[in-house]
C-alpha positions as CSV (number, residue, x, y, z in Angstrom):
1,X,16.5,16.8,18.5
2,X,18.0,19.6,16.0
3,X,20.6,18.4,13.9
4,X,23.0,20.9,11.5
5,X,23.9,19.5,8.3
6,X,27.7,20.1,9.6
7,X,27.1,17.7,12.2
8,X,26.5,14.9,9.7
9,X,29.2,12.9,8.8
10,X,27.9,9.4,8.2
11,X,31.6,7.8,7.6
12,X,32.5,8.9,10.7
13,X,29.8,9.1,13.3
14,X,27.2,7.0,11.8
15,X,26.5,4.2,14.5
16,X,26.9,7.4,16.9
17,X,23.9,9.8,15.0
18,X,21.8,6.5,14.4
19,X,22.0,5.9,18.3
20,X,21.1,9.5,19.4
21,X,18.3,10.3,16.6
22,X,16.5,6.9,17.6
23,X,16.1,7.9,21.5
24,X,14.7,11.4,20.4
25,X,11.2,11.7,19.8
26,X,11.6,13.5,16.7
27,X,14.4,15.2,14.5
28,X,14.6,18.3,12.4
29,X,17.2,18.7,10.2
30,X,18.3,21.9,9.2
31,X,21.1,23.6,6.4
32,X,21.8,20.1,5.2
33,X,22.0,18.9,1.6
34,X,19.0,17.1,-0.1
35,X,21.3,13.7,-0.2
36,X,21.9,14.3,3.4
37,X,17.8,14.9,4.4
38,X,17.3,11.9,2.1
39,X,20.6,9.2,4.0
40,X,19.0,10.3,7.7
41,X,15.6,9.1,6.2
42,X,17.0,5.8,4.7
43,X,19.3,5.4,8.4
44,X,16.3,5.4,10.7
45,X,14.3,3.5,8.0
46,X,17.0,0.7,7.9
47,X,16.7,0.2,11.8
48,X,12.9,-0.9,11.0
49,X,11.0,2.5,12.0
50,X,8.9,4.2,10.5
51,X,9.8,7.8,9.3
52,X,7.5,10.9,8.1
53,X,9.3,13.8,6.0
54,X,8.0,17.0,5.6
55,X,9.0,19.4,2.9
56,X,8.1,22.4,0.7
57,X,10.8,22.5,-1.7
58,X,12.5,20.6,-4.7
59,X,15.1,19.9,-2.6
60,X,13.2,17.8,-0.4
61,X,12.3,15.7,-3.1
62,X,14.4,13.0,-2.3
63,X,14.0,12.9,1.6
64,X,10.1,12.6,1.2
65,X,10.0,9.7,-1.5
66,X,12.3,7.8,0.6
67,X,9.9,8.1,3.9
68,X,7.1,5.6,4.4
69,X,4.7,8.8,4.4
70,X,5.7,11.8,2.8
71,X,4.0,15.4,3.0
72,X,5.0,17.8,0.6
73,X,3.5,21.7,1.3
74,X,2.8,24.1,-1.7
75,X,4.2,26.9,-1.2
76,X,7.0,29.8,-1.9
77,X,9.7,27.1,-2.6
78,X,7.2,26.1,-5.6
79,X,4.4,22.8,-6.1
80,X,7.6,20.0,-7.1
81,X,7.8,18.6,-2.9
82,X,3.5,18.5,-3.1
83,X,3.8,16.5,-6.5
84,X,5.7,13.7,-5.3
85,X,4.5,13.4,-1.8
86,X,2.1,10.7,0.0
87,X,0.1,13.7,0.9
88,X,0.1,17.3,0.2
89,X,-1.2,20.8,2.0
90,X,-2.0,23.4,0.7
């Protein structure tokens, strides 16, 4: 499942988002916010599942420390996403 940062709006449709992302077999996120990569972690963490973020950025910092495994890639976007993740590729 693809899901556009304008599409998230946890007051609103968070039992609704929850529901769909746990029936997909996985989720990409794209053009959302670093606090919004980092709530979809914590959401699908909080139903007892285990979660894996991948990111190559600063801005991803958040989502991958708040995974149970985190991969951070070095990269264009810079070595801070690789410095704070479980495991990191080159």
């Amino acid at each position: 499942m693809i899901v556009d940062g304008s599409q998230i709006d946890f007051e609103e449709n968070k039992l609704l988002l929850t529901n769909i992302v746990l029936h997909a077999e996985s989720t990409i996120l794209c053009r959302v916010t670093p606090g919004q990569k980092a709530d979809v972690v914590k959401m699908i963490k909080d139903t007892g599942k285990r979660t894996l973020a991948i990111g190559d950025g600063a801005n991803d910092c958040n989502m991958i420390l708040t995974a149970n495994v985190g991969v951070g890639l070095y990269g264009k976007e810079g070595t801070r996403a690789a410095e704070v993740a479980n495991y990191s590729i080159g």
